[in-house]
DRENMARZA-622592 format. One record per residue: x, y, z of N, C-alpha, C in turn. Coordinates in pm, 1 decimal. Each point is the difference from the previous one (the first is absolute). Example, Ala and Ser with C-alpha at 12.3 -4.5 7.8 and 13.67 -1.06 7.14 Angstrom:
n.px->1319.0, n.py->-569.0, n.pz->780.0, ca.px->-89.0, ca.py->119.0, ca.pz->0.0, c.px->90.0, c.py->120.0, c.pz->0.0
n.px->-35.0, n.py->105.0, n.pz->-72.0, ca.px->82.0, ca.py->119.0, ca.pz->6.0, c.px->-77.0, c.py->109.0, c.pz->73.0
***
This chain:
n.px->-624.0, n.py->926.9, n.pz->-863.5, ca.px->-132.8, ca.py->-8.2, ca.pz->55.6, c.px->-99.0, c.py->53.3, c.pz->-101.5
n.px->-101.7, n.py->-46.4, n.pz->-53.5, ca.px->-96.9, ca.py->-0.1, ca.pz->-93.3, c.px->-102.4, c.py->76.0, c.pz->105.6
n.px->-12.9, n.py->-32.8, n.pz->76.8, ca.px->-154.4, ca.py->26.6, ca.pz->65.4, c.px->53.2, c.py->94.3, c.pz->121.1
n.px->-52.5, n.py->115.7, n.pz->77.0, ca.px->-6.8, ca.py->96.9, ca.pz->54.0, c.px->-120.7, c.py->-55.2, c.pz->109.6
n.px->52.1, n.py->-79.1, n.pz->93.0, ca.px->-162.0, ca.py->-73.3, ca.pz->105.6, c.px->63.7, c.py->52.9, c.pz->114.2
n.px->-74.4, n.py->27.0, n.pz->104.3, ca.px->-15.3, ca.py->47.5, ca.pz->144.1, c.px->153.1, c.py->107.8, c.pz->24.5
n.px->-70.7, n.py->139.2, n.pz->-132.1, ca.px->84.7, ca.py->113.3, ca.pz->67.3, c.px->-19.9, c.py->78.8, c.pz->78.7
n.px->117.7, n.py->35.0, n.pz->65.1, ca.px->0.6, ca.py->21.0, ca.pz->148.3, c.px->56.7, c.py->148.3, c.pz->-31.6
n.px->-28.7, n.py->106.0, n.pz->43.6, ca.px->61.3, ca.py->162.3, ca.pz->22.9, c.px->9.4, c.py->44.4, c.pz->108.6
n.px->187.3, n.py->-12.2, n.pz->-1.9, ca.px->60.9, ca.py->65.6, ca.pz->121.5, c.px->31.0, c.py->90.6, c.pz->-10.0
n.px->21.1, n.py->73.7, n.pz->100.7, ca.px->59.4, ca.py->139.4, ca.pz->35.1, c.px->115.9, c.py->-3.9, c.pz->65.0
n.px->147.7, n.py->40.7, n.pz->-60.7, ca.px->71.4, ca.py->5.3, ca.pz->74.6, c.px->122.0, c.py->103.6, c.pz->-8.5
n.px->-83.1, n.py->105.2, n.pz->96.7, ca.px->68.0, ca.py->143.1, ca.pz->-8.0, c.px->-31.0, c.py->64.2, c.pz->-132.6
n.px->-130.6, n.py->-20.8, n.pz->-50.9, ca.px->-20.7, ca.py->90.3, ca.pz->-103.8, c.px->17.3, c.py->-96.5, c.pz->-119.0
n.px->50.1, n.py->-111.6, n.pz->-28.7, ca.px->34.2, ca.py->-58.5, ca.pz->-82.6, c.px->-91.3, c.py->-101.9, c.pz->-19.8
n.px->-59.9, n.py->8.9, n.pz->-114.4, ca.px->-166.8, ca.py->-71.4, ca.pz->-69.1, c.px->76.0, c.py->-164.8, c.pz->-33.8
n.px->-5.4, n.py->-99.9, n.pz->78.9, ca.px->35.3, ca.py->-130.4, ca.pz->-40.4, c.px->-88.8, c.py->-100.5, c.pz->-23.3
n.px->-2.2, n.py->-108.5, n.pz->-88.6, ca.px->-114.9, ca.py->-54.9, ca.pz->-25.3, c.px->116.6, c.py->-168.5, c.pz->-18.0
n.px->-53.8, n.py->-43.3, n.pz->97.5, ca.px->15.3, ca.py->-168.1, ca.pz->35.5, c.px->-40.8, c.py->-75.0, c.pz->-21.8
n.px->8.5, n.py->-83.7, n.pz->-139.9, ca.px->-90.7, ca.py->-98.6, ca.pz->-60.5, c.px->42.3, c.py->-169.4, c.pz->81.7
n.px->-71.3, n.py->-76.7, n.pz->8.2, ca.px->-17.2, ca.py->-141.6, ca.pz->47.2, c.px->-63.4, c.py->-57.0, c.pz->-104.6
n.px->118.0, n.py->-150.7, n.pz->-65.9, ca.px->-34.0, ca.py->-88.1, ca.pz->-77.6, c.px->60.7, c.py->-2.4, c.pz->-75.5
n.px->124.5, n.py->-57.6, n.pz->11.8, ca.px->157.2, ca.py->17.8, ca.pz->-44.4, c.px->-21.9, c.py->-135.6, c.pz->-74.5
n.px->64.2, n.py->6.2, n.pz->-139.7, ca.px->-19.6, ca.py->-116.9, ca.pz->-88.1, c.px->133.7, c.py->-66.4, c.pz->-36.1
n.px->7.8, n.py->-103.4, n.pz->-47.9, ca.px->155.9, ca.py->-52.6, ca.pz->-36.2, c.px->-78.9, c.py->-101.0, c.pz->-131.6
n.px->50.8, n.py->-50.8, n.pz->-54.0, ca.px->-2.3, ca.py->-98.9, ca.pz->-115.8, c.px->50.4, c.py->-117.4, c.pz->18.7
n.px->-62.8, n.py->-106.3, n.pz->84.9, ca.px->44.9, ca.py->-112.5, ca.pz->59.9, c.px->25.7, c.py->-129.6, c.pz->-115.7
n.px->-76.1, n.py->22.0, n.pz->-107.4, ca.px->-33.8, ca.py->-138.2, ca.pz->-94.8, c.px->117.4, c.py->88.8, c.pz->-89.2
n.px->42.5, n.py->92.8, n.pz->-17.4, ca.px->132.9, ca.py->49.9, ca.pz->-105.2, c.px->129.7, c.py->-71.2, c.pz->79.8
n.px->-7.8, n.py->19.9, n.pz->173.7, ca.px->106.3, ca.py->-57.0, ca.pz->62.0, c.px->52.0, c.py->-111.3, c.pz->4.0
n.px->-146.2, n.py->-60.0, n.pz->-8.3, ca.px->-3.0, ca.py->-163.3, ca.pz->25.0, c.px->86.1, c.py->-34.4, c.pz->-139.9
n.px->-24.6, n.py->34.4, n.pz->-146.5, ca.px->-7.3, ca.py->-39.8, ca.pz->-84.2, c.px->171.1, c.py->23.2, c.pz->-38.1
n.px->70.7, n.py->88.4, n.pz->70.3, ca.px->109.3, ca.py->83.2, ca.pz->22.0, c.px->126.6, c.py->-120.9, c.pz->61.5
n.px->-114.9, n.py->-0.8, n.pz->92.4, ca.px->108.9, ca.py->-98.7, ca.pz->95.8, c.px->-86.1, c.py->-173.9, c.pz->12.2
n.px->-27.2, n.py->-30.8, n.pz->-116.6, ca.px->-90.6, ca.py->-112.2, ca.pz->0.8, c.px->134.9, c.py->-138.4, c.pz->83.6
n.px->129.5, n.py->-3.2, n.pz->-116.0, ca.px->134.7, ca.py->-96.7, ca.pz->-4.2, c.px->63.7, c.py->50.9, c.pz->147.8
n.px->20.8, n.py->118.6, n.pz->62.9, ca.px->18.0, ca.py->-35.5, ca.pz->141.2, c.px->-62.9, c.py->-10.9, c.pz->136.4
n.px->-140.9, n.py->25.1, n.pz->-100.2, ca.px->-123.8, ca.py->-48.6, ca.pz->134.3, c.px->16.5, c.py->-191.8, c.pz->12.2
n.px->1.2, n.py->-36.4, n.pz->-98.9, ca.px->4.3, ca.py->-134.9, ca.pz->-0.3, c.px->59.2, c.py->-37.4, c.pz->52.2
n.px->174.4, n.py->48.4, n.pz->26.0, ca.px->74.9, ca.py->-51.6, ca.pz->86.9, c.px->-43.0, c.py->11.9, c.pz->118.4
n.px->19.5, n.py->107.1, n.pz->26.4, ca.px->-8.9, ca.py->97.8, ca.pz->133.9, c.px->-144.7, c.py->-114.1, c.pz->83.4
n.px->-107.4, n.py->-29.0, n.pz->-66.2, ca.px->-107.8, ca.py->-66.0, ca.pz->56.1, c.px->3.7, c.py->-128.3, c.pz->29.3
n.px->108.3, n.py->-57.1, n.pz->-79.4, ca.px->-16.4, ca.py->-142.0, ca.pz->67.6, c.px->83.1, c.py->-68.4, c.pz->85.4
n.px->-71.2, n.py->18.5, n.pz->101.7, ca.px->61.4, ca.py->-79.3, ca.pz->123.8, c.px->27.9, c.py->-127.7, c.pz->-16.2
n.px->28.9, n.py->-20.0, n.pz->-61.7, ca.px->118.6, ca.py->-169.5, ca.pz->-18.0, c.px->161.8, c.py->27.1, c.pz->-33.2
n.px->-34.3, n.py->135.0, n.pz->-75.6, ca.px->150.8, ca.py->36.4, ca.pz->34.6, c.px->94.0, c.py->57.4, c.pz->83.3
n.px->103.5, n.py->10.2, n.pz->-41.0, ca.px->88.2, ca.py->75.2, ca.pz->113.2, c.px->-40.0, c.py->146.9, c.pz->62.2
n.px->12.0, n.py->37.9, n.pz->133.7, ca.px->-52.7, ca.py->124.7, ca.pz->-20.3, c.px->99.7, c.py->78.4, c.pz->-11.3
n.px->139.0, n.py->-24.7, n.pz->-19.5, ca.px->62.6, ca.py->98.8, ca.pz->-51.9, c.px->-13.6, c.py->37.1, c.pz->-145.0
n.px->-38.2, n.py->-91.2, n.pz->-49.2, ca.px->-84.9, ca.py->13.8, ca.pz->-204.9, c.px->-90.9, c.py->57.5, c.pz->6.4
n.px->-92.2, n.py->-32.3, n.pz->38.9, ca.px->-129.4, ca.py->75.4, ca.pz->60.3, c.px->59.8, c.py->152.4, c.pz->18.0
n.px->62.2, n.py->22.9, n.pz->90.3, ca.px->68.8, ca.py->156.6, ca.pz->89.7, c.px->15.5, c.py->108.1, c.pz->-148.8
n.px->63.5, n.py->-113.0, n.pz->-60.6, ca.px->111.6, ca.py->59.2, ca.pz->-91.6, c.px->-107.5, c.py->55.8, c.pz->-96.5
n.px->-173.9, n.py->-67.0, n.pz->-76.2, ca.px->-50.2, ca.py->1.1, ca.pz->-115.7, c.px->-61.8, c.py->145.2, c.pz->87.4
n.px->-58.3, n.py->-39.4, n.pz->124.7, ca.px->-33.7, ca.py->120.4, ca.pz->61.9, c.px->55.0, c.py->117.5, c.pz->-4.4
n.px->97.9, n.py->-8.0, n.pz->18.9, ca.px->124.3, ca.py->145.4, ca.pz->6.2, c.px->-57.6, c.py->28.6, c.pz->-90.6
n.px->-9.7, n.py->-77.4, n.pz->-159.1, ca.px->-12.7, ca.py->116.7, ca.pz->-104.3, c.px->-81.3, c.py->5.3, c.pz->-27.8
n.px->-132.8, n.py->-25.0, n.pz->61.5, ca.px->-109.2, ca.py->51.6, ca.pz->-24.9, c.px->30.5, c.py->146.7, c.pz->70.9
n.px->16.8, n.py->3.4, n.pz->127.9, ca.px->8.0, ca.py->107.2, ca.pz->73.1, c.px->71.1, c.py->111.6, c.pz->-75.6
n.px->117.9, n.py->-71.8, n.pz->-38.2, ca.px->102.2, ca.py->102.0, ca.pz->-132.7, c.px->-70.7, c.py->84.7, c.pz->-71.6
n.px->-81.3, n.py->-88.5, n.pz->-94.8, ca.px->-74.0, ca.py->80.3, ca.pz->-103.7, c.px->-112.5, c.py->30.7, c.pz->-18.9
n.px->-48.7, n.py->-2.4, n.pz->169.7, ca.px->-151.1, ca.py->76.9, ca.pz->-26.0, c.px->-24.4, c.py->97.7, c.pz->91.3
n.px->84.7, n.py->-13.7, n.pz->140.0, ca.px->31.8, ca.py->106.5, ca.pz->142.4, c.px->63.7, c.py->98.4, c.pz->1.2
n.px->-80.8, n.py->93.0, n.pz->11.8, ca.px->86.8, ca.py->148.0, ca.pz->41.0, c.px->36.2, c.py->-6.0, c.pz->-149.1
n.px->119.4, n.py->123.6, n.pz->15.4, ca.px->43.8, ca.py->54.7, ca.pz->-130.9, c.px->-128.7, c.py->88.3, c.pz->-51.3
n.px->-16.8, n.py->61.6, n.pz->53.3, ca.px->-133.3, ca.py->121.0, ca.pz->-11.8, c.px->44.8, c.py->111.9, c.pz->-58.0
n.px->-81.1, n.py->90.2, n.pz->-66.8, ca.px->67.6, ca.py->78.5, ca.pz->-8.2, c.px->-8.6, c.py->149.6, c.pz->96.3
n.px->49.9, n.py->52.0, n.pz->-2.7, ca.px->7.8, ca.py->151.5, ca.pz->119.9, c.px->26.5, c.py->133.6, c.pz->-118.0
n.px->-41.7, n.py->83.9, n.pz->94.4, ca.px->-9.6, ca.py->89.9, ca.pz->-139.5, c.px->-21.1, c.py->146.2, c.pz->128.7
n.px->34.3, n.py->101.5, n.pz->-60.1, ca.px->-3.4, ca.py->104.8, ca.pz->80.3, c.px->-129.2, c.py->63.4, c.pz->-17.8
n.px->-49.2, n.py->64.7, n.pz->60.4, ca.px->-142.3, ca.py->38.5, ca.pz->27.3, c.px->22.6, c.py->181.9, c.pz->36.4
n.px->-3.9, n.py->67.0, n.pz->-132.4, ca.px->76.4, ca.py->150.5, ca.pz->44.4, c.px->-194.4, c.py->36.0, c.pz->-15.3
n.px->-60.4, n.py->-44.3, n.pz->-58.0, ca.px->-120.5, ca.py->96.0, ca.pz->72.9, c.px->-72.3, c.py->-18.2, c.pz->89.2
n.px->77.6, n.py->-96.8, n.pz->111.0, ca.px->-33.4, ca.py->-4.6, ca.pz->178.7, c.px->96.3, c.py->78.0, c.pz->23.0
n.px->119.7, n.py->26.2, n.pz->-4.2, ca.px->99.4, ca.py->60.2, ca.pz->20.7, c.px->-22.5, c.py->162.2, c.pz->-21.1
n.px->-58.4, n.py->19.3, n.pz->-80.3, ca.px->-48.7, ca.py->131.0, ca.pz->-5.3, c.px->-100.4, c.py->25.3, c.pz->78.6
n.px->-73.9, n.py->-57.0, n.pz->-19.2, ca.px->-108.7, ca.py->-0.3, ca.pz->90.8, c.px->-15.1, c.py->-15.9, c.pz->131.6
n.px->75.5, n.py->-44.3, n.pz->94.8, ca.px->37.0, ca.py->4.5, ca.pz->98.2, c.px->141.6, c.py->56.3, c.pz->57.6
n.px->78.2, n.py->44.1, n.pz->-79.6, ca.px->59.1, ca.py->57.0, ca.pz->81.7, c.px->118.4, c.py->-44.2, c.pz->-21.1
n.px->63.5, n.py->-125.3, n.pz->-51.8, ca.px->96.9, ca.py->-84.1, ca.pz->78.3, c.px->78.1, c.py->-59.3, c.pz->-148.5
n.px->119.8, n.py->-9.2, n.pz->7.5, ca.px->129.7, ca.py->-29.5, ca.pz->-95.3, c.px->4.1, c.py->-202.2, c.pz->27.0
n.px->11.1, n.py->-26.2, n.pz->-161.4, ca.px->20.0, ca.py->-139.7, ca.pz->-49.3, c.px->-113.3, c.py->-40.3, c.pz->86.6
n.px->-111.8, n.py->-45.2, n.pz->-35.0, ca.px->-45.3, ca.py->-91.5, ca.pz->85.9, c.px->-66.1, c.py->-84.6, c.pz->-183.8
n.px->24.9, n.py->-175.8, n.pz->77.3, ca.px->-9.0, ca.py->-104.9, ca.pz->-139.7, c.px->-104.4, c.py->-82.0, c.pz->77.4
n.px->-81.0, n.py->-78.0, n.pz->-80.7, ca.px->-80.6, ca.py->-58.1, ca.pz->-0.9, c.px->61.6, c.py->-157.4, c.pz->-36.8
n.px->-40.8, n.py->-123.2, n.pz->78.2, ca.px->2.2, ca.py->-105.9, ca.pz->-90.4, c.px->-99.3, c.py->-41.8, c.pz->-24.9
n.px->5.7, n.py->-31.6, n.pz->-139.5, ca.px->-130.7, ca.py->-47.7, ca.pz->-27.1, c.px->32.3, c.py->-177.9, c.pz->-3.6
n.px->-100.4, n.py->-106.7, n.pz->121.4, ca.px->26.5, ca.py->-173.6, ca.pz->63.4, c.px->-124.9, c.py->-18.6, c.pz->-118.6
n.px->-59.7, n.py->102.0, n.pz->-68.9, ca.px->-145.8, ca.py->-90.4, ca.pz->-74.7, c.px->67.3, c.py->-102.2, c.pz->-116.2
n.px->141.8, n.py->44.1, n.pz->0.8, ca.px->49.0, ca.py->-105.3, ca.pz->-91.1, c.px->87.5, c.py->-129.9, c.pz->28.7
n.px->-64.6, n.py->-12.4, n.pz->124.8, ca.px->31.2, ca.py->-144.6, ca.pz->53.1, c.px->-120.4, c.py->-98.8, c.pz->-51.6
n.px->-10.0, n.py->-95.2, n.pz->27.2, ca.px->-106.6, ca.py->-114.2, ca.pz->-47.8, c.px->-125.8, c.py->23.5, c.pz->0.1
n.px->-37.4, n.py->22.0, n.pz->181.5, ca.px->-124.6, ca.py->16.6, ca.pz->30.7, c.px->-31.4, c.py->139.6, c.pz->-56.4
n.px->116.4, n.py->62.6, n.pz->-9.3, ca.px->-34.1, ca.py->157.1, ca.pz->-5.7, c.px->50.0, c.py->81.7, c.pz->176.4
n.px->16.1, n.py->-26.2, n.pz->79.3, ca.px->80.0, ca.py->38.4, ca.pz->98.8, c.px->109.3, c.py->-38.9, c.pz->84.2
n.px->34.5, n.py->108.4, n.pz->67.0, ca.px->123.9, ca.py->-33.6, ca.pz->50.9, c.px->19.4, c.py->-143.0, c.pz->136.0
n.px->-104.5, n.py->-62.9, n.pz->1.5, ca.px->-65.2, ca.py->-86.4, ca.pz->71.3, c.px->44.9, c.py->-120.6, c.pz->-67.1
n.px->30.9, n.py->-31.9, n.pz->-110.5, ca.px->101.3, ca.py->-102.5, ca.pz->-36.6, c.px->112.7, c.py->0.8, c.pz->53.9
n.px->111.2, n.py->87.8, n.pz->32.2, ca.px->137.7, ca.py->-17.9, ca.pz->46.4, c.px->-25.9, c.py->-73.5, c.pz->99.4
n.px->-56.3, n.py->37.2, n.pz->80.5, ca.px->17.2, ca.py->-112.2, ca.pz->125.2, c.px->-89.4, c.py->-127.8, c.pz->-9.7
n.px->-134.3, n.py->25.2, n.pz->-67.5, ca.px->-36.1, ca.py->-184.6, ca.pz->21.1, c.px->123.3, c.py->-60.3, c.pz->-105.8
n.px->50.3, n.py->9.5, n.pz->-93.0, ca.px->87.0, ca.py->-66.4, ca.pz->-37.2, c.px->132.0, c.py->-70.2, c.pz->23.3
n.px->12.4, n.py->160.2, n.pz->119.3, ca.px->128.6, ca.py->-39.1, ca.pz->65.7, c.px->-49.6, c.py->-106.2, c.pz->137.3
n.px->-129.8, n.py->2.8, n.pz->17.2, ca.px->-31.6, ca.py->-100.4, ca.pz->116.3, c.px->-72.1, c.py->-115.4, c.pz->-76.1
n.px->-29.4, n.py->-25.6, n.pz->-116.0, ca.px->-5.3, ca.py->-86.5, ca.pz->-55.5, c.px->155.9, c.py->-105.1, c.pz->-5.5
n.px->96.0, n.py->60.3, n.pz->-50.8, ca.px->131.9, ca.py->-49.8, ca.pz->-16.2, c.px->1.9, c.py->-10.9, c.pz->131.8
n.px->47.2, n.py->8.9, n.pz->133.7, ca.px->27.2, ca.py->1.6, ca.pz->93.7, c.px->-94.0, c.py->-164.7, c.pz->90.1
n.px->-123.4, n.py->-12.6, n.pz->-52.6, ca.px->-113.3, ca.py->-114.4, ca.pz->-5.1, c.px->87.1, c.py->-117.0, c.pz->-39.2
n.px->54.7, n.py->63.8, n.pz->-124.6, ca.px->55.7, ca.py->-132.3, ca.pz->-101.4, c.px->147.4, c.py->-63.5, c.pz->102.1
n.px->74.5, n.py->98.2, n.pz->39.9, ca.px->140.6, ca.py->-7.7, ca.pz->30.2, c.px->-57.0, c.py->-90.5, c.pz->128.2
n.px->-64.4, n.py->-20.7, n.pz->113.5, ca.px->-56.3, ca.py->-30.3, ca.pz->73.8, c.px->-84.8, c.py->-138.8, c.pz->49.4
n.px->-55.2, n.py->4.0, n.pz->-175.4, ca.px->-48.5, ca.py->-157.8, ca.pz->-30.7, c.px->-156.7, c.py->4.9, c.pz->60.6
n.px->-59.2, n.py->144.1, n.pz->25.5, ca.px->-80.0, ca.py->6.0, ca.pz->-3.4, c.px->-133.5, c.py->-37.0, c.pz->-147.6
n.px->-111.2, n.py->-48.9, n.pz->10.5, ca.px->-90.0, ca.py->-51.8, ca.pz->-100.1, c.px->-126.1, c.py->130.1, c.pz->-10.5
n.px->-4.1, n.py->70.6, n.pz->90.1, ca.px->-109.3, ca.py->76.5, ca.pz->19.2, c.px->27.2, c.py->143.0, c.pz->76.2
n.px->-61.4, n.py->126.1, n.pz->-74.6, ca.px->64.2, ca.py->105.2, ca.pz->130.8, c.px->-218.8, c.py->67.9, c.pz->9.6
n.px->-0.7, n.py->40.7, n.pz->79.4, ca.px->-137.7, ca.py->46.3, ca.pz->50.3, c.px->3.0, c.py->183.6, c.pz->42.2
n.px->-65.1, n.py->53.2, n.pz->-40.3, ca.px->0.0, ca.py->162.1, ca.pz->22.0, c.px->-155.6, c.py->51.3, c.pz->2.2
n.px->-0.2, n.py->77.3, n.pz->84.6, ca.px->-105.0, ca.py->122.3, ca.pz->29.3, c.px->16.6, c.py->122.7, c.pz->-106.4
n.px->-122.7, n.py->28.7, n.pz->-60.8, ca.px->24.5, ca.py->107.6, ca.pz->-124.5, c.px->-119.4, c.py->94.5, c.pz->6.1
n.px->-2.9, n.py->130.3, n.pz->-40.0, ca.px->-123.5, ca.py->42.0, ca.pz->-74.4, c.px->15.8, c.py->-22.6, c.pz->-157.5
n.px->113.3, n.py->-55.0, n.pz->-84.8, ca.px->-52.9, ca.py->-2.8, ca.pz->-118.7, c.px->138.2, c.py->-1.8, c.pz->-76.6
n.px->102.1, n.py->145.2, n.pz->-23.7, ca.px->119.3, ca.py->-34.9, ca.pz->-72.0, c.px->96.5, c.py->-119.3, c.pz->44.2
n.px->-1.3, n.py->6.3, n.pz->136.9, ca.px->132.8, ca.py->-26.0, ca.pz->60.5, c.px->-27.7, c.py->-193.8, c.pz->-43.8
n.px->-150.8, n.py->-13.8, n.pz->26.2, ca.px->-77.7, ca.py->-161.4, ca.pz->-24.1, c.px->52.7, c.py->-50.1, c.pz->-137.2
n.px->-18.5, n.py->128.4, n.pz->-109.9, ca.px->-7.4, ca.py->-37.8, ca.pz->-121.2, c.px->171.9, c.py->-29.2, c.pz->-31.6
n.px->128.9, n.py->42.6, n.pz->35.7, ca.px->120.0, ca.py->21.4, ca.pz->-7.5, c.px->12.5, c.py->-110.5, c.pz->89.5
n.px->-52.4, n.py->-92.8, n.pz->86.9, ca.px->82.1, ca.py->-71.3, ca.pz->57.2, c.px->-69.7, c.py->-120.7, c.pz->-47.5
n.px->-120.1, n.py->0.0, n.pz->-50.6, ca.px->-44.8, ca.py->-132.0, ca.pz->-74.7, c.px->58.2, c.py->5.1, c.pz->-158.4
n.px->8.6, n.py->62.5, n.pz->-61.0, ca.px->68.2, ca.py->14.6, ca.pz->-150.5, c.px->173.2, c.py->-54.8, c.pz->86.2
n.px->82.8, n.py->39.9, n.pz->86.1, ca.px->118.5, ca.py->-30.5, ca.pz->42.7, c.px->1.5, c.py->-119.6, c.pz->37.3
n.px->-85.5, n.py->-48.6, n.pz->46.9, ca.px->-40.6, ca.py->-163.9, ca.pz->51.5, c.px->4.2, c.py->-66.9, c.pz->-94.3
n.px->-105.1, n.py->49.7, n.pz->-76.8, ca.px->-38.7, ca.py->-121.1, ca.pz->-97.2, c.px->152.9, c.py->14.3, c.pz->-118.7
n.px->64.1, n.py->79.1, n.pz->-41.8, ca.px->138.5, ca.py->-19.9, ca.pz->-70.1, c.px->71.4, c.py->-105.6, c.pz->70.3
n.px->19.5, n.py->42.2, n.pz->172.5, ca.px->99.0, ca.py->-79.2, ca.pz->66.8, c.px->-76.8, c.py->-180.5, c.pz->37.1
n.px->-110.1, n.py->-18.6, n.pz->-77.9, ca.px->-66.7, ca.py->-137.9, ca.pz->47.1, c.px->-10.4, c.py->-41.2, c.pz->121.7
n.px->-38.4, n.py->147.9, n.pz->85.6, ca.px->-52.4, ca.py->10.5, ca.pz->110.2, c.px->-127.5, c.py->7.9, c.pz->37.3
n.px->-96.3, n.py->-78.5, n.pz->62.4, ca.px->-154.8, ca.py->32.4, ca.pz->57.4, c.px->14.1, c.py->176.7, c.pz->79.6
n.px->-106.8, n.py->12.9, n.pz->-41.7, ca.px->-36.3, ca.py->187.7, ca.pz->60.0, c.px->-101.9, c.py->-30.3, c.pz->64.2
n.px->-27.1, n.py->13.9, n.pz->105.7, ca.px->-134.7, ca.py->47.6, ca.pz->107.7, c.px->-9.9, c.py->166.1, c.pz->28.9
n.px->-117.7, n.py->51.8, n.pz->-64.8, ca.px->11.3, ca.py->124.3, ca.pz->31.1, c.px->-139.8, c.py->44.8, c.pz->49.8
n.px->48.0, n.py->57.7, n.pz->108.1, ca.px->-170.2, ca.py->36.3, ca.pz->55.0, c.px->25.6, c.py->135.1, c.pz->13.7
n.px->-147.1, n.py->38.9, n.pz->-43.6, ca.px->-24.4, ca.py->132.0, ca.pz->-40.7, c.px->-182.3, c.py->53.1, c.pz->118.7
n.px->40.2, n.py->105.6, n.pz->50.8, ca.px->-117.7, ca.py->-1.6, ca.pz->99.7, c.px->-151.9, c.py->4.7, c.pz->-96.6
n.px->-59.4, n.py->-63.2, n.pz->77.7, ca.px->-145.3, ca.py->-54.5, ca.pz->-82.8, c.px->-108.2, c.py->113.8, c.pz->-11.8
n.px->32.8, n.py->131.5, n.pz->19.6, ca.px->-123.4, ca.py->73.4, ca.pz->-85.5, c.px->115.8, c.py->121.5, c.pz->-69.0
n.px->123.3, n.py->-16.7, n.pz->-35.3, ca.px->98.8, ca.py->22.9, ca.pz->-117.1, c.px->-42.5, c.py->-58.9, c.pz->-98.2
n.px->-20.2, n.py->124.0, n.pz->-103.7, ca.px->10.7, ca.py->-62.7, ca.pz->-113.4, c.px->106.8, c.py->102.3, c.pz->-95.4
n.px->10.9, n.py->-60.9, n.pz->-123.7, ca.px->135.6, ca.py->27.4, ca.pz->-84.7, c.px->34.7, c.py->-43.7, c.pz->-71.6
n.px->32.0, n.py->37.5, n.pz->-168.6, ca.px->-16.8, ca.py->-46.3, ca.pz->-125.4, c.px->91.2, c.py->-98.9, c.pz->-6.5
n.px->104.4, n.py->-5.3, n.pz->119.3, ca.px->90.5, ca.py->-104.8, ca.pz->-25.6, c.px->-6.0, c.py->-156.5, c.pz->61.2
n.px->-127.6, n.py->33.6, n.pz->43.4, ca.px->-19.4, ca.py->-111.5, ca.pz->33.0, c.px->-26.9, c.py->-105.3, c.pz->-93.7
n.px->-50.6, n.py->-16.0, n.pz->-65.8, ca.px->-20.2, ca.py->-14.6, ca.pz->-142.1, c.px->155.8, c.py->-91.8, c.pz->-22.4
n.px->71.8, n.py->97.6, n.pz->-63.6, ca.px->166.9, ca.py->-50.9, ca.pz->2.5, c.px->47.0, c.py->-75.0, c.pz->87.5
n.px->-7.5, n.py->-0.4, n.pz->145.5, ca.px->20.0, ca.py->-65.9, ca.pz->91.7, c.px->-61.8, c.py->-201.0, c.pz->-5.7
n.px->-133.5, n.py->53.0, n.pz->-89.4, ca.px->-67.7, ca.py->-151.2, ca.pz->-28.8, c.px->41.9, c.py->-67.8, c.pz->-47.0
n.px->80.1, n.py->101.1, n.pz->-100.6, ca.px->1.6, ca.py->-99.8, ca.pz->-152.4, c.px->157.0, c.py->-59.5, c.pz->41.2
n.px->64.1, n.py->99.6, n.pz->82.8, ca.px->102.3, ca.py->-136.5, ca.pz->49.3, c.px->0.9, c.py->-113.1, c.pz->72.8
n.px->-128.0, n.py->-16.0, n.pz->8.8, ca.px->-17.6, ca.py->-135.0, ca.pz->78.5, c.px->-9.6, c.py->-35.8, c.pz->131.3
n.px->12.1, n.py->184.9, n.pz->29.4, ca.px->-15.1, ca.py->-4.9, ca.pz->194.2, c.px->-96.0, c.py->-33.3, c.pz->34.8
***
């Protein structure tokens, strides 16, 4: 995250936390990543078990596999033994909000569905239209109309 926008300071039990919103991923590095099994994966003239299959490895090599890491100065700081952090900003969009549109993207495909439609404020929109548009699926995403959110933006440029 480059930019520090709408921080938030919680209190919880003494403990000074600061909750940033506007989680980033690198979508045109992904695309460019998985250009040879988007192609498959998108065209519906083929089989969709070919399709399934180019998908899988998109999912392979860009989902999850985060890394986690132990966090000993919360641990000190509160009180409490091993506690780890994962860090999902190194999924596509940048959150952990890819695992599942992807996995309900694939699930679209297995189905023979052409289109999946979702209610968002903003990550969850941006992770299931970037998952769409790999799987050469239409995205309808509605987002309530006096929301706004940098990802909307991202959400455009996939074509929703």
């Amino acid at each position: 995250m480059d930019e520090k926008k709408d921080v938030e300071s919680n209190n919880c039990e003494g403990l000074d936390m600061q909750i940033l919103d506007g989680a980033d991923g690198d979508l045109q590095q992904v695309r460019d990543e998985v250009s040879d099994q988007h192609e498959v994966a998108a065209d519906t003239q083929l089989d969709v078990e070919e399709r399934l299959e180019a998908y899988e490895d998109i999912v392979d090599s860009q989902v999850g596999d985060t890394s986690m890491v132990r966090a000993r100065n919360i641990e000190r700081r509160v009180g409490l033994r091993q506690v780890f952090l994962k860090f999902e900003g190194g999924n596509p969009t940048g959150t952990q909000k890819d695992r599942i549109a992807f996995a309900q993207a694939m699930d679209a495909m297995r189905r023979g569905y052409d289109a999946i439609t979702v209610a968002t404020c903003g990550n969850y929109g941006v992770a299931m239209a970037f998952a769409a548009h790999l799987a050469g699926l239409r995205c309808i995403v509605f987002l309530p109309e006096l929301y706004h959110t940098k990802r909307l933006r991202e959400i455009s440029e996939l074509g929703v």
